[in-house]
C-alpha positions as a Markdown table, in Angstrom:
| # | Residue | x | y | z |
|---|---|---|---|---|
| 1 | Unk | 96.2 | 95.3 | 178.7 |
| 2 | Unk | 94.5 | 98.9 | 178.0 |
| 3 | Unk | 97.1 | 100.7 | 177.6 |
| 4 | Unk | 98.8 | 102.2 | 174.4 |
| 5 | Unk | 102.5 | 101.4 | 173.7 |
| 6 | Unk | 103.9 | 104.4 | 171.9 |
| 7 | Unk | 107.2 | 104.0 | 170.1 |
| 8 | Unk | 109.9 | 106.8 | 168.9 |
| 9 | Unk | 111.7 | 106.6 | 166.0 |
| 10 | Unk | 115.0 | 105.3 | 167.8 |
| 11 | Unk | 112.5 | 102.9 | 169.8 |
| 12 | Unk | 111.6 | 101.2 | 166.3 |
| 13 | Unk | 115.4 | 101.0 | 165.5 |
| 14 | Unk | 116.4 | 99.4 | 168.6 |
| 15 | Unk | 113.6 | 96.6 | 168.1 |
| 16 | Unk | 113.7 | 96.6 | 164.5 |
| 17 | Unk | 116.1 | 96.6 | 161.2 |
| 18 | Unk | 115.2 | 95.7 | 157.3 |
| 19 | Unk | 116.1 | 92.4 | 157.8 |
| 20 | Unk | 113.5 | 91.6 | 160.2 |
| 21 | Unk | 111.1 | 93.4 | 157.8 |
| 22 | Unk | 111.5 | 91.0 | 154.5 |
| 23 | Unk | 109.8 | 87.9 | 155.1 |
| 24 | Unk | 107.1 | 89.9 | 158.2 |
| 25 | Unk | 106.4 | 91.7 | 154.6 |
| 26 | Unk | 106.2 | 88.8 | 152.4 |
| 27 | Unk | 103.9 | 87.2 | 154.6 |
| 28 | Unk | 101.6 | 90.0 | 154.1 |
| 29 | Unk | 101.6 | 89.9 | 150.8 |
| 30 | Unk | 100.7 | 86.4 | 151.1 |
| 31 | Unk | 98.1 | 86.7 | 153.0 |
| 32 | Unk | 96.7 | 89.3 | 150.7 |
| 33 | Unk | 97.1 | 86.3 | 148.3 |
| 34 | Unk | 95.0 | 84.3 | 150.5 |
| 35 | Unk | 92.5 | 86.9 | 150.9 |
| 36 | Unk | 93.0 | 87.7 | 154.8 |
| 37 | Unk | 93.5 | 91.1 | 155.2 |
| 38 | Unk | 91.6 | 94.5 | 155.2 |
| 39 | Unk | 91.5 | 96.2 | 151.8 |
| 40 | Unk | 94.1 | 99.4 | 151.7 |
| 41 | Unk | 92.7 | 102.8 | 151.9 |
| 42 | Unk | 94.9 | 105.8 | 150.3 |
| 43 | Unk | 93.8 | 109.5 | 151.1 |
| 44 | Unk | 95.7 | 112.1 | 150.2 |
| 45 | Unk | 95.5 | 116.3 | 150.6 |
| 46 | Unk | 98.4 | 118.7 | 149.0 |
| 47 | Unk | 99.2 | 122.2 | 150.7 |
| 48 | Unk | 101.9 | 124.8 | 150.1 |
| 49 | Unk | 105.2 | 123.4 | 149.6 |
| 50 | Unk | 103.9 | 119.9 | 150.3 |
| 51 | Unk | 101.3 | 117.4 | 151.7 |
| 52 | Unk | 100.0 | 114.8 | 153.7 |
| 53 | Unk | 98.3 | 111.1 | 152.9 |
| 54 | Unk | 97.1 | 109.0 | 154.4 |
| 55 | Unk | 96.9 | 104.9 | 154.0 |
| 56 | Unk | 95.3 | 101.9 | 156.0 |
| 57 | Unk | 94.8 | 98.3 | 155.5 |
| 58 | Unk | 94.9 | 95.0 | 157.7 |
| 59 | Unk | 96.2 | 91.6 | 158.6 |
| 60 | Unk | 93.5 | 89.0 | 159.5 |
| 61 | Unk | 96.4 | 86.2 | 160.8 |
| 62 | Unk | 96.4 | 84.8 | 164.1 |
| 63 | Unk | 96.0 | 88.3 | 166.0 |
| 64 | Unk | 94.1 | 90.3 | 163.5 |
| 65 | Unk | 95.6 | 94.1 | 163.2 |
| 66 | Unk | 94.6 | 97.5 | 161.4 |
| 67 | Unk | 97.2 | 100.1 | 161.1 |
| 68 | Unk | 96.0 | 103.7 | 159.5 |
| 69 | Unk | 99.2 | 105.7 | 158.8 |
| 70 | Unk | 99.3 | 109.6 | 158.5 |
| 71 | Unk | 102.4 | 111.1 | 156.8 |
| 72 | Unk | 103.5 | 114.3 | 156.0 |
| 73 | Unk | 105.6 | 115.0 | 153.1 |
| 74 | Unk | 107.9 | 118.4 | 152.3 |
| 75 | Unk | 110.7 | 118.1 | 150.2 |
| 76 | Unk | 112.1 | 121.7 | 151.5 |
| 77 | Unk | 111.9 | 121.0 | 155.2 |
| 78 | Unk | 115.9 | 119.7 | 155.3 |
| 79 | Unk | 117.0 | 122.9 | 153.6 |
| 80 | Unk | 114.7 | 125.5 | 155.1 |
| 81 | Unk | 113.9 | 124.0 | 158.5 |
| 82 | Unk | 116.3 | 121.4 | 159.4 |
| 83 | Unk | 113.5 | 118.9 | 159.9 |
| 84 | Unk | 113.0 | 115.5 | 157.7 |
| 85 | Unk | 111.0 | 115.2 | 154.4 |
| 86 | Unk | 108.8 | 112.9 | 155.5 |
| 87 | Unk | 107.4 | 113.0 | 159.3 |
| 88 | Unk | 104.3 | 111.1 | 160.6 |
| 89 | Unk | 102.3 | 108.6 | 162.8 |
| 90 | Unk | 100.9 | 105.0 | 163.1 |
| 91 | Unk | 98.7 | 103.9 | 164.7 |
| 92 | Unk | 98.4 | 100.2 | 165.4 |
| 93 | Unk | 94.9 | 98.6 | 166.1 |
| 94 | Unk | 93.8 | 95.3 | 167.7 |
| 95 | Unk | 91.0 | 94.4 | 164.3 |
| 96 | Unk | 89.2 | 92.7 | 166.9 |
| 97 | Unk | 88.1 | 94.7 | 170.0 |
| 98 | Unk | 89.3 | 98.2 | 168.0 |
| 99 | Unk | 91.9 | 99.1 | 170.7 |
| 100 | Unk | 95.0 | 101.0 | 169.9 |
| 101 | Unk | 97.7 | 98.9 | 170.4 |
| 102 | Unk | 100.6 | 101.7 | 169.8 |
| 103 | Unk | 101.6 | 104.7 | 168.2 |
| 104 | Unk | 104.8 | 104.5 | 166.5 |
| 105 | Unk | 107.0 | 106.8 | 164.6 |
| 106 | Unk | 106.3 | 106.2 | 161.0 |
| 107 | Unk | 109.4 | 107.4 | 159.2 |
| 108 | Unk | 111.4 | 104.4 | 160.5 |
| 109 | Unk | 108.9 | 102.5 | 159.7 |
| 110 | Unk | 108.5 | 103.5 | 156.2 |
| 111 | Unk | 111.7 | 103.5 | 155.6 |
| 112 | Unk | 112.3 | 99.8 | 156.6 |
| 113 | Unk | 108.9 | 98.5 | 154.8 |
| 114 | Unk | 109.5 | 99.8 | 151.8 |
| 115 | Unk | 113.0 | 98.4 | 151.5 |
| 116 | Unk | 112.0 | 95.1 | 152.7 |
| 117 | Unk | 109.0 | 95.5 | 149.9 |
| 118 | Unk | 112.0 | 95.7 | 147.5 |
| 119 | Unk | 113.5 | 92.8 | 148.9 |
| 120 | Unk | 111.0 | 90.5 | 148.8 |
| 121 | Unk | 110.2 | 91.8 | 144.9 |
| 122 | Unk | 113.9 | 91.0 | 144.3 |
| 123 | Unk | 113.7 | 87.7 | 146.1 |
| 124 | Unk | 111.3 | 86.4 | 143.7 |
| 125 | Unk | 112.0 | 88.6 | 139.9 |
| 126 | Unk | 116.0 | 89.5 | 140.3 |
| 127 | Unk | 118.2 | 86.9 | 138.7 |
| 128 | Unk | 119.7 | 84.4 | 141.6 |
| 129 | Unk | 123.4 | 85.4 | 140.6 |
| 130 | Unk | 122.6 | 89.2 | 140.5 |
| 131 | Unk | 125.5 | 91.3 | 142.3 |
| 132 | Unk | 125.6 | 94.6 | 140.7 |
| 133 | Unk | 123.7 | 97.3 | 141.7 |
| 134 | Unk | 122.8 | 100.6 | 141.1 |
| 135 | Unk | 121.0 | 102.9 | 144.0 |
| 136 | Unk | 119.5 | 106.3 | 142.5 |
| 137 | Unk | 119.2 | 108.3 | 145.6 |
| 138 | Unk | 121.3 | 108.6 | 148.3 |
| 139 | Unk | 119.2 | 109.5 | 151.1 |
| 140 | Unk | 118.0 | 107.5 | 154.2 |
| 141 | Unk | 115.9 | 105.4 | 151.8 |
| 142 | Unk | 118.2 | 104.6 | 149.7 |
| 143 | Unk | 120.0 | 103.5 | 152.7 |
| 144 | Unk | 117.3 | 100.7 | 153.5 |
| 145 | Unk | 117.0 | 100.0 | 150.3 |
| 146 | Unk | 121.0 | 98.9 | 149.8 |
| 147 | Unk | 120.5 | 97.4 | 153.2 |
| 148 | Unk | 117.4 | 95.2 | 152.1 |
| 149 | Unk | 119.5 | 93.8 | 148.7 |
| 150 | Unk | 122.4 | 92.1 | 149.9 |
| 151 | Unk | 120.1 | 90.5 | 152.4 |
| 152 | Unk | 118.4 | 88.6 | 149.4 |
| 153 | Unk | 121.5 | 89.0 | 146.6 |
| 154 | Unk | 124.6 | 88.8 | 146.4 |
| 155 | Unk | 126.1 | 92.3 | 146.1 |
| 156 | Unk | 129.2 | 93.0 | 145.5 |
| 157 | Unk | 129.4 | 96.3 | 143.7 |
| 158 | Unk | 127.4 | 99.0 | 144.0 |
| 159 | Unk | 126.9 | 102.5 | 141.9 |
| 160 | Unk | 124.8 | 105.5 | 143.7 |
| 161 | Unk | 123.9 | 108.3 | 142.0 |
| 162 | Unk | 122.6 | 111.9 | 143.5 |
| 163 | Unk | 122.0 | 115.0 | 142.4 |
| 164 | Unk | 124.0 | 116.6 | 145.2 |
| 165 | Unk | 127.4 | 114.7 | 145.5 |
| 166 | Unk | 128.5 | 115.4 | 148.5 |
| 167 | Unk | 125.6 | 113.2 | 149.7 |
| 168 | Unk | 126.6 | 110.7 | 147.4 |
| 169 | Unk | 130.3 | 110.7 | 148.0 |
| 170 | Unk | 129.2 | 110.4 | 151.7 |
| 171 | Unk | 126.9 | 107.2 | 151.3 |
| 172 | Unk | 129.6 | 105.7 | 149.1 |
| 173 | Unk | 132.1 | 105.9 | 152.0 |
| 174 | Unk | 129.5 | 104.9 | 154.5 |
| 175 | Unk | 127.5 | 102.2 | 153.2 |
| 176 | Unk | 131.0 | 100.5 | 152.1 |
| 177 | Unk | 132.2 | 100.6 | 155.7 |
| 178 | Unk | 129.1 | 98.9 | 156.8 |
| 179 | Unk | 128.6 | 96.6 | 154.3 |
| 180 | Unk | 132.4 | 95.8 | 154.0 |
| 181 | Unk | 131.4 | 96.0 | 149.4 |
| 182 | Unk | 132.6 | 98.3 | 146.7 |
| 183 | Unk | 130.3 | 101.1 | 146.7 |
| 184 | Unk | 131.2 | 103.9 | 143.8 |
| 185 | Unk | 130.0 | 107.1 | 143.0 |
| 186 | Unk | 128.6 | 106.9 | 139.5 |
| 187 | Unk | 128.7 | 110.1 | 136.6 |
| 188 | Unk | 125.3 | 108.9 | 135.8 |
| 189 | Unk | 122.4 | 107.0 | 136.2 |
| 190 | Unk | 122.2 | 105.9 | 132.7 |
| 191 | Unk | 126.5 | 104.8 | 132.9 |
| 192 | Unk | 125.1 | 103.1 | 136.4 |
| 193 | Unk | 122.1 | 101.1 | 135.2 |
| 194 | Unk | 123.9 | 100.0 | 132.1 |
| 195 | Unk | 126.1 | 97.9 | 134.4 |
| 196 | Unk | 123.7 | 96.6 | 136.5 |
| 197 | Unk | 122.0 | 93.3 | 137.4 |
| 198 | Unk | 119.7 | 95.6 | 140.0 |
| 199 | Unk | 118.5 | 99.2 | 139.5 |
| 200 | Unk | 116.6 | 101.0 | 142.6 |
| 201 | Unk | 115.1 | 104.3 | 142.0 |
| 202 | Unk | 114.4 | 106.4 | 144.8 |
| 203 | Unk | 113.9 | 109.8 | 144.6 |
| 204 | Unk | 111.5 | 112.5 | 144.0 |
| 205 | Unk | 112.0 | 113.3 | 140.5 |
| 206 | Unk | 108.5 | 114.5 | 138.4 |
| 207 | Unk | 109.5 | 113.8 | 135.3 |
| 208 | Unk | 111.3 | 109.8 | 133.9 |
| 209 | Unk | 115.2 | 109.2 | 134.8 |
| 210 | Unk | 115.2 | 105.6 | 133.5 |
| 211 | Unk | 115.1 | 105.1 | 130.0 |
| 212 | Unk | 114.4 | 102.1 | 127.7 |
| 213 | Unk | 118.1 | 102.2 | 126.9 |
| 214 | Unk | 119.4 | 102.3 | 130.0 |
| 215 | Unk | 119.0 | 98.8 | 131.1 |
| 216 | Unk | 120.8 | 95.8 | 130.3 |
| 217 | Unk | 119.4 | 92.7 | 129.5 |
| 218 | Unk | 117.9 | 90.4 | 132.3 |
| 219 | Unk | 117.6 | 93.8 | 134.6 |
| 220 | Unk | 115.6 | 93.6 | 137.5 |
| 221 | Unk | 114.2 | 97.4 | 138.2 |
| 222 | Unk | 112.6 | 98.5 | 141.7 |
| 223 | Unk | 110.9 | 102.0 | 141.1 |
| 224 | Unk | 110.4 | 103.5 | 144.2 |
| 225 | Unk | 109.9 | 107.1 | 144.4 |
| 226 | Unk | 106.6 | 107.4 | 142.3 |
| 227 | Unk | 104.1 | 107.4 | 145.5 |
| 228 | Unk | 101.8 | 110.4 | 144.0 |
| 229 | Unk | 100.6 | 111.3 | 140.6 |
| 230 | Unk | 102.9 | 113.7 | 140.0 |
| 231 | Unk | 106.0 | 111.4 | 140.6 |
| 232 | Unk | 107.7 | 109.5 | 138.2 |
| 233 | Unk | 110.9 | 107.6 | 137.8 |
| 234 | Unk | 110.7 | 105.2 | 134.6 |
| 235 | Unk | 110.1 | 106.2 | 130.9 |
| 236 | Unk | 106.6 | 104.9 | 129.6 |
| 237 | Unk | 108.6 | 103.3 | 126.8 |
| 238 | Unk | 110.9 | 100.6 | 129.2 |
| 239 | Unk | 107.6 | 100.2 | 131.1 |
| 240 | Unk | 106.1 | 99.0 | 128.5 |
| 241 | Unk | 108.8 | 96.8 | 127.1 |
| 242 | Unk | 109.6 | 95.0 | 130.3 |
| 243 | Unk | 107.7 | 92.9 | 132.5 |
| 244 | Unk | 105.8 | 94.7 | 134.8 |
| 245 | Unk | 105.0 | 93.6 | 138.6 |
| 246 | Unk | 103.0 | 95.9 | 141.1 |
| 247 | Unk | 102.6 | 96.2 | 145.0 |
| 248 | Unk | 99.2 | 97.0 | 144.4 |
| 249 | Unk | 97.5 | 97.3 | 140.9 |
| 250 | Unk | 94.6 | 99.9 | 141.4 |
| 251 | Unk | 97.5 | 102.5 | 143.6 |
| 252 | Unk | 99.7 | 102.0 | 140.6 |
| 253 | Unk | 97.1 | 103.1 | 137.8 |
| 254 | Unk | 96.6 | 106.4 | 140.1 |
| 255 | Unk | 100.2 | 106.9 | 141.4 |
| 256 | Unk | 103.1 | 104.8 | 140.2 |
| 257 | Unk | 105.1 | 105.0 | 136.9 |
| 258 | Unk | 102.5 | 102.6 | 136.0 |
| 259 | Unk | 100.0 | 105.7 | 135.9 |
| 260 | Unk | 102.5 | 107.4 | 133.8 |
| 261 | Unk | 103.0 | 104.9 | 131.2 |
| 262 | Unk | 99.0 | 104.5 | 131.2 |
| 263 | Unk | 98.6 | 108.2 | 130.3 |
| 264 | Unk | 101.5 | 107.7 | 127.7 |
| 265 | Unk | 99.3 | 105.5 | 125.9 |
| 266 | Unk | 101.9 | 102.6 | 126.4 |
| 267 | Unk | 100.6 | 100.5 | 128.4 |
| 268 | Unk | 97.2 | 99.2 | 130.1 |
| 269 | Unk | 96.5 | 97.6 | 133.0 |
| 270 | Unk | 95.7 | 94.4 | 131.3 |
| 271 | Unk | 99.4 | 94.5 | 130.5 |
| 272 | Unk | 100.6 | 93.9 | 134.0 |
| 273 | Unk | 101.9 | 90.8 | 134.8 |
| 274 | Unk | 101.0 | 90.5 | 138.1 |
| 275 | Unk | 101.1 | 92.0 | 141.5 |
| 276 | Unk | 103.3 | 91.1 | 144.2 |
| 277 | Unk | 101.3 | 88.8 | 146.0 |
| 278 | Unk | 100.3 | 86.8 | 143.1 |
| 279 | Unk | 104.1 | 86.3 | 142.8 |
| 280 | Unk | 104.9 | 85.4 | 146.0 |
| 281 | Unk | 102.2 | 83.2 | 146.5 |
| 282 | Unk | 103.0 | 81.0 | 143.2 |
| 283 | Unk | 100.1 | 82.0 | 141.5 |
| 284 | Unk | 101.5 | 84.0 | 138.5 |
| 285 | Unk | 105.1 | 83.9 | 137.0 |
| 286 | Unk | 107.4 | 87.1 | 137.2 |
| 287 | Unk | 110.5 | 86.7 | 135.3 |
| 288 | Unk | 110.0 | 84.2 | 132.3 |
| 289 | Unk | 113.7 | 84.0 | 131.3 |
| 290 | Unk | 117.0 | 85.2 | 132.2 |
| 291 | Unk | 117.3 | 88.1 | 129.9 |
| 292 | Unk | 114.0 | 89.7 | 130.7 |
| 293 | Unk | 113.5 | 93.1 | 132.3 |
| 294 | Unk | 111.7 | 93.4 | 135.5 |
| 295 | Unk | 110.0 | 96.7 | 136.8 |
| 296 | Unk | 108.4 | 96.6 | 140.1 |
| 297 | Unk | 106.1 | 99.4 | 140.6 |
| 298 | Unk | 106.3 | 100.1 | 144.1 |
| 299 | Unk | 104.3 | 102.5 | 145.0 |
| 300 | Unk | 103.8 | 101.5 | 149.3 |
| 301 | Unk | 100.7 | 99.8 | 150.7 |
| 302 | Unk | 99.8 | 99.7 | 154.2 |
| 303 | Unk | 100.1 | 96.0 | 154.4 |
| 304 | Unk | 103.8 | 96.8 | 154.4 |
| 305 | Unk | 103.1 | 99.1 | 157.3 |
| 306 | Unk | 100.9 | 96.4 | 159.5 |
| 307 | Unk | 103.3 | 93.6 | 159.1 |
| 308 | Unk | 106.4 | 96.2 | 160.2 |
| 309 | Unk | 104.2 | 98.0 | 162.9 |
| 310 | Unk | 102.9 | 94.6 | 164.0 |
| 311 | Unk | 106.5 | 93.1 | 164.6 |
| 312 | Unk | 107.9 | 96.6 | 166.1 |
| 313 | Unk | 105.1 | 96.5 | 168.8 |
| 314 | Unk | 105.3 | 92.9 | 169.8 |
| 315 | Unk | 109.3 | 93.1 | 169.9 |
| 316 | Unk | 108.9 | 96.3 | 171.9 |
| 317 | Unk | 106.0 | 95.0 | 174.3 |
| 318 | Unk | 108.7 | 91.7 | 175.2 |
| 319 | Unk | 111.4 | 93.9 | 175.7 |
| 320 | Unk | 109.7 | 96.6 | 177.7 |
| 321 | Unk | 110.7 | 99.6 | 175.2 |
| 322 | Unk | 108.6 | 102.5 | 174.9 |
| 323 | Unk | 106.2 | 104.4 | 176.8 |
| 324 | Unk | 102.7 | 103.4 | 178.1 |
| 325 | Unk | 99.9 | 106.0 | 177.8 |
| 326 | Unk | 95.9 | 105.1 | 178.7 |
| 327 | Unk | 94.3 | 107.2 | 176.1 |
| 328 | Unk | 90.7 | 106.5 | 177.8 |
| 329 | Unk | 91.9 | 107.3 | 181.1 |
| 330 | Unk | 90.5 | 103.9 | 182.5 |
């Protein structure tokens, strides 16, 4: 085949939900594990009112794949031009002859990867029994991510917080209706968390949300929103009283609330447990006991990207979805 499957954003959806995502993700982090895939590449570049980055890696499997994902990111585009935060591209290679499988809409498919990412982390570091949540962000990601936990846990209750709450009143009565669970608008995050066997963070907040007091005992904590230096969710001082886990150690000394709580002068990076894929693959421990607090820094690698991309375009090919465009002309 030469030509180039290009998939919309409602294409993705019809081939593609977080479910299918977790374990297409969790093998990628295994195969990092095992060493066979491309090393991620982060670029980034700010402008007025927002920015654009840029991330690539690779899965060396059976049919070996490069994705390079472009994404552009302004927090006032909902309010001053009816358009979504985030907007971008994928592009899907074939590692092998350097053809471009497909073109893909890259806000579905961030969504979905990065809630699947916070699945398979609380797979492996959430307490079995956990079934209270707390969701801190009440957009379409925190959508995914509520989406994502009761495929691995079993939630039963659920408080959201928002700043605006209208848009939490409205994912309360939403998300309940779809997940047939008890989802309650909380007064705050800190009432929320305190509650809670599960705490997802995932907004855009530049300064911590989460304290060292905020948690209860045996916690499992997925940090989200800290995807650029000047993000951060979690106080330096819980960071460094809980067990950490990382996607992806070096992005999380430069970007995540790992960063943060390095520049604090809590932490190191020698005090990381472990990353992801040294979890899932068996080769470190995450939790220890019951009654310790987890923080996954999640901060989004393109390995999520390639095994979500990867999955979308075969799905898609099979069920002849999308458009088919020969970029070379042949």
């Amino acid at each position: 085949m030469t030509a180039t499957l290009v998939l919309t954003g409602r294409d993705v959806s019809r081939v593609l939900d977080v479910r299918d995502c977790i374990d297409a993700v969790q093998r990628a982090f295994l195969m990092h594990a095992e060493g066979r895939t491309i090393p991620s590449g982060v670029l980034g570049a700010a402008v007025e009112g927002g920015g654009f980055h840029l991330k690539s890696a690779g899965l060396l499997g059976d049919r070996p794949t490069f994705v390079a994902k472009v994404n552009a990111n302004f927090p006032g585009n909902p309010a001053r031009y009816k358009l979504p935060t985030i907007q971008g591209v994928i592009t899907l290679f074939d590692a092998v002859r350097g053809f471009p499988l497909a073109v893909l809409d890259s806000a579905a498919i961030t969504s979905l990867r990065t809630a699947a990412a916070s699945a398979v982390a609380a797979r492996h570091l959430a307490r079995e029994d956990a079934s209270v949540a707390t969701i801190c962000g009440c957009g379409e990601q925190g959508r995914s991510q509520l989406r994502a936990l009761v495929a691995v846990r079993p939630i039963r209750i659920v408080h959201v917080v928002d700043t605006d709450v209208d848009v939490a009143d409205r994912y309360a009565s939403e998300m309940a209706n779809e997940l047939g669970i008890a989802v309650i608008v909380a007064s705050s995050l800190a009432a929320a968390a305190r509650q809670s066997d599960i705490v997802v963070t995932c907004t855009t907040a530049r300064r911590w949300i989460l304290g060292r007091g905020d948690v209860m005992p045996g916690a499992f904590v997925a940090a989200v929103g800290a995807d650029h230096p000047e993000k951060q969710e979690i106080e330096p001082a819980l960071m460094a009283e809980s067990t950490v886990v990382v996607d992806v150690l070096e992005q999380c000394e430069h970007m995540g609330d790992l960063h943060h709580a390095i520049a604090a002068g809590a932490m190191t990076r020698d005090d990381v447990s472990a990353d992801l894929a040294q979890v899932v693959s068996g080769r470190k421990t995450g939790r220890r006991a019951a009654d310790d607090v987890v923080v996954f820094d999640s901060t989004g690698t393109a390995l999520q990207d390639a095994a979500a991309a990867g999955l979308a375009y075969e799905r898609a090919l099979a069920a002849g979805i999308g458009v088919l465009v020969d970029f070379g002309g042949h």
